[in-house]
N, C-alpha and C positions, 0 to 999 in steps of 0.2 A: 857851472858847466863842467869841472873836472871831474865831480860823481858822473858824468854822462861819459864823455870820453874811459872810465874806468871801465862803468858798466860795458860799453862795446868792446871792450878790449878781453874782460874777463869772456864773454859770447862769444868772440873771436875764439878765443882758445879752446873754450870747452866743446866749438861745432868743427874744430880741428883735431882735438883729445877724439871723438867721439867716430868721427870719420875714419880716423887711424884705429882706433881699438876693434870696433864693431865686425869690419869682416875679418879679424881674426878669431874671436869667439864666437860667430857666427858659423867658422865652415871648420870647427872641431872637430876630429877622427871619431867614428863611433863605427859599435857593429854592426852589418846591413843583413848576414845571417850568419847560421852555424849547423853545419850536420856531424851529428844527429843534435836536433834543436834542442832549446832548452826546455826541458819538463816532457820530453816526450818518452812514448812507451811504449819501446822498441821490442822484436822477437827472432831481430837475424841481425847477426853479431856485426857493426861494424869492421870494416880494415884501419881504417885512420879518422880522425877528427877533423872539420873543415872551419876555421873560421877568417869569414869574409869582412874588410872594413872598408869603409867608404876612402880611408885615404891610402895610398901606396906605402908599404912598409918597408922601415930601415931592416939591408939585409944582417946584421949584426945585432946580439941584443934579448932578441924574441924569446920566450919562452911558453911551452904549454906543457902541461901537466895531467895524465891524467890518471885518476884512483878507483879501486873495485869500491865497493860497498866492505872491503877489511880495512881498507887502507892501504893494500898496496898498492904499487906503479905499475900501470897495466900498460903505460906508451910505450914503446919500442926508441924514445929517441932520436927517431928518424926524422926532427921538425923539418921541414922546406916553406922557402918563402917566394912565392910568385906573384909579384907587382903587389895583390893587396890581397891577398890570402895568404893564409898559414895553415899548411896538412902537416899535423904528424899521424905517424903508424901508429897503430894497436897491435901488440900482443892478443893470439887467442883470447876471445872473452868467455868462461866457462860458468861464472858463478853469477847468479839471479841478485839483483839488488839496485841501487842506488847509485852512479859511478857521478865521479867531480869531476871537472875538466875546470883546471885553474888556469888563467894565462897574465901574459904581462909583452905587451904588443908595444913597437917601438916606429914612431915617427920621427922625421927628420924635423926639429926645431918646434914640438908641441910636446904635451906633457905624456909619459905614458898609459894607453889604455891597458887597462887592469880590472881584474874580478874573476868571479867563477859562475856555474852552472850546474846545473845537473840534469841526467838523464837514466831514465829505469829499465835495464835489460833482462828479460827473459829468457833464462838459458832455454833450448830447444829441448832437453830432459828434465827443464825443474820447471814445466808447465805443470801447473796445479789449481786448485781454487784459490779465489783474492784471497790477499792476508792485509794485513794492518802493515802497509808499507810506510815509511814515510814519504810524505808530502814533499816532490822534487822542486824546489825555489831558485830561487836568479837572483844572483847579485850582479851588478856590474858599476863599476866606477872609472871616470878619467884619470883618476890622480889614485894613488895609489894612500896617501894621507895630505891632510891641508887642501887649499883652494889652485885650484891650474890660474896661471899668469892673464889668461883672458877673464876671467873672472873678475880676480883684484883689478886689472885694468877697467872691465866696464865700471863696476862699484864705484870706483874712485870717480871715474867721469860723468856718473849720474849724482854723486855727490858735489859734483863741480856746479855740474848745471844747475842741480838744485839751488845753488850758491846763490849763482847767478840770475836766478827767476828772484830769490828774497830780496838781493839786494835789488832787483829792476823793479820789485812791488811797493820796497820802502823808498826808491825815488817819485816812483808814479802816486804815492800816500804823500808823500812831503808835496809833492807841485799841485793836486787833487786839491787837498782839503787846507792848503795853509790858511790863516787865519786873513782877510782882505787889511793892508796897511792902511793905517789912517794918515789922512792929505791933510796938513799943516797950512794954512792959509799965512801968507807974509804980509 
């Protein structure tokens, strides 16, 4: 009977690991929009960039980036943070192409949300026929490199459990199928 007692004990802990992990990886920061959105194609110049997340942002920290189609810094600088948005300004946008808006968004006590975007502006004088632009893509990641803490946390605890189902299958195999002892007559 002390594989049994084991077995509840490891059950105990892992539907207690699993309890405590779960609604933290579960209600992770992510972004709910962004203007001008990702891949869109646009023909009147933004003022500033908008990106909105589901959780309220640390006012320290934040940053957003954003580039023409040369590579220059077309932001103005002027990031501001409101409860769970972040606008910065644009600089005049004069030149037709391709622009990245990079960011790097900061929560209180989660990992930070990170990545970029793009968006295709048409200047109001370099309307012309389509050309061979490239293709505007989305990246976006929570961690910036490596695995966020909620992650490693759940892994570990579905490795736990997993633990715990083997060992409760090779008790439930051992009581199941043992061999019937043989009665010794006195």
């Amino acid at each position: 009977m002390k594989s049994n007692s084991l077995l509840k004990s490891v059950a105990a802990l892992a539907t207690s690991a699993f309890l405590v992990v779960i609604p933290t990886a579960a209600f992770a920061n992510s972004i709910t929009s962004q203007s001008p959105t990702a891949g869109a194609n646009i023909s009147v110049a933004p003022s500033a960039v908008t990106i909105t997340t589901a959780e309220t942002l640390a006012m320290d920290g934040n940053s957003i980036t954003v580039l023409s189609p040369n590579g220059d810094q077309v932001d103005d600088g002027s990031l501001s943070i409101n409860a769970n948005q972040a606008i910065i300004g644009l600089k005049p946008l004069s030149t037709t192409g391709v622009y990245t808006v990079t960011y790097n968004l900061l929560v209180d006590n989660e990992a930070p949300l990170a990545g970029s975007y793009t968006f295709f502006f048409t200047s109001p004088g370099g309307i012309t026929s389509p050309s061979a632009a490239p293709t505007p893509t989305t990246t976006q990641s929570t961690v910036t490199s490596g695995n966020s803490s909620g992650t490693t946390a759940l892994v570990i605890v579905l490795l736990v459990m997993a633990l715990g189902v083997f060992l409760f299958l090779i008790y439930y195999a051992k009581k199941t199928f043992r061999a019937p002892k043989k009665r010794t007559r006195k």
